[in-house]
N, C-alpha and C positions, 0 to 999 in steps of 0.2 A: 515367250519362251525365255529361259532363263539362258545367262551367258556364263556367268562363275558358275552355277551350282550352288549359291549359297542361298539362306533363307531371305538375305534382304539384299537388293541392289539400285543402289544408284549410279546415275550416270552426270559424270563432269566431261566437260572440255577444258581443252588445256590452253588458257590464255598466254601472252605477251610475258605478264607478268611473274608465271611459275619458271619461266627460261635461266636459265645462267648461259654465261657467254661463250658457251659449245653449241648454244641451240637450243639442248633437250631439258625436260623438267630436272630441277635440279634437286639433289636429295633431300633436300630437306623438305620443299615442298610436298613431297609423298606423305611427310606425316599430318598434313593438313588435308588431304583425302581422306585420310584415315580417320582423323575428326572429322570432318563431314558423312562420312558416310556410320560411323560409332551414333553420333548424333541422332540422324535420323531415325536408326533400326531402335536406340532405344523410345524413342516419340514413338514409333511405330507400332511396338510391341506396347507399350504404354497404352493407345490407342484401343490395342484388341483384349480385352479381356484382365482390366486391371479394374480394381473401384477405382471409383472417381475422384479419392483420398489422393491419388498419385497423379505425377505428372512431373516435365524432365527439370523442372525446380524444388522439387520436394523429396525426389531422388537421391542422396548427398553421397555420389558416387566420386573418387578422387584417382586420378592415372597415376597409378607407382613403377610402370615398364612399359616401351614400347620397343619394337623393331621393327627393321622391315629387310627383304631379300628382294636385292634389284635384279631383272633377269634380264630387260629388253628396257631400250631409250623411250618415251614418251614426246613427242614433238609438236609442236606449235599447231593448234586448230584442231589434233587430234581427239577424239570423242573415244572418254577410259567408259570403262563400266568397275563398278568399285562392289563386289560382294562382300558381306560383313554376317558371322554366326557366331553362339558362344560355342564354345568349344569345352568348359568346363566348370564347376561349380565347385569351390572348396566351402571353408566355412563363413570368411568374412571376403571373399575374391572372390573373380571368376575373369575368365579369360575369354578374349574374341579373335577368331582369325578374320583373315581379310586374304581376299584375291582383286587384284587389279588386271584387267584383260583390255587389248587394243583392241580397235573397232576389226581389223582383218583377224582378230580370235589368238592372238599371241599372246602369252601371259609377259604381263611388265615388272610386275612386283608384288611379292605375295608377306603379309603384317600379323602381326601379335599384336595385342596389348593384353595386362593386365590391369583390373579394375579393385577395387577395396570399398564396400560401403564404410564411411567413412561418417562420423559424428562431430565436426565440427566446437561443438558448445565444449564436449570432453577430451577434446582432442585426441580422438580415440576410432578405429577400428570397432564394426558392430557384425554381426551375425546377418546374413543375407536373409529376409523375409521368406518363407517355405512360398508366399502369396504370387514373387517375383518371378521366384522358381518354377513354379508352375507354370505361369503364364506364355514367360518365352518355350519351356518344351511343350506348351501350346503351340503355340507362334510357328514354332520351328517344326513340328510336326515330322518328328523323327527323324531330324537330320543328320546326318552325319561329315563331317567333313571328311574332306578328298584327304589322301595320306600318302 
């Protein structure tokens, strides 16, 4: 059973080490959830219905914006659940939301980022592959995000 509602979820615990010295996870560490779980949904979706061309090193995806909205503390031993979906496709972006939920079902912190395929060799922005596209509104299977 799904706990965000989003198309991909992982689930972290909250170490020792995401604390500052209030206790609770400390902001910054939210944005390393947020790569973690970015991470896996694109391996993921990679995984279902891509050629075998692709995979998350051949991918040359580069982060140009992220945020995140804190709602609720995260605490030591606490078990997140991290949902992650694109949200959007332009021409050379696309965007992902993210919900972060406590194990008692309260929302902690809900994220954006924006993505850019991105061409390294020409130091240039490229046109997202129609092939990608596909895939994930494969993947996602007519998702929609909560609003």
């Amino acid at each position: 059973m799904s706990t965000t509602n989003y198309p991909y979820e992982t689930h972290i615990q909250v170490t020792f080490r995401d604390l500052d010295a209030l206790g609770h996870v400390n902001n910054a560490v939210f944005f390393t959830y947020l790569e973690t779980a970015r991470i896996e949904y694109i391996t993921k979706f990679l995984e279902h219905g891509l050629p075998e061309r692709f995979d998350l090193l051949s991918i040359p995806i580069i982060l140009v914006e992220a945020t995140c909205s804190y709602q609720s503390q995260a605490l030591f031993g606490e078990h997140l659940t991290v949902g992650v979906g694109v949200t959007r496709f332009g021409n050379k972006s696309f965007d992902l939301a993210y919900k972060i939920m406590g194990e008692d079902g309260r929302l902690i912190a809900t994220g954006k980022t924006i993505q850019v395929m991105y061409n390294y060799d020409s130091n240039s922005a490229f046109p997202i592959p129609d092939v990608i596209k596909q895939s994930v509104y494969a993947f996602q299977a007519g998702w929609t995000p909560d609003r």
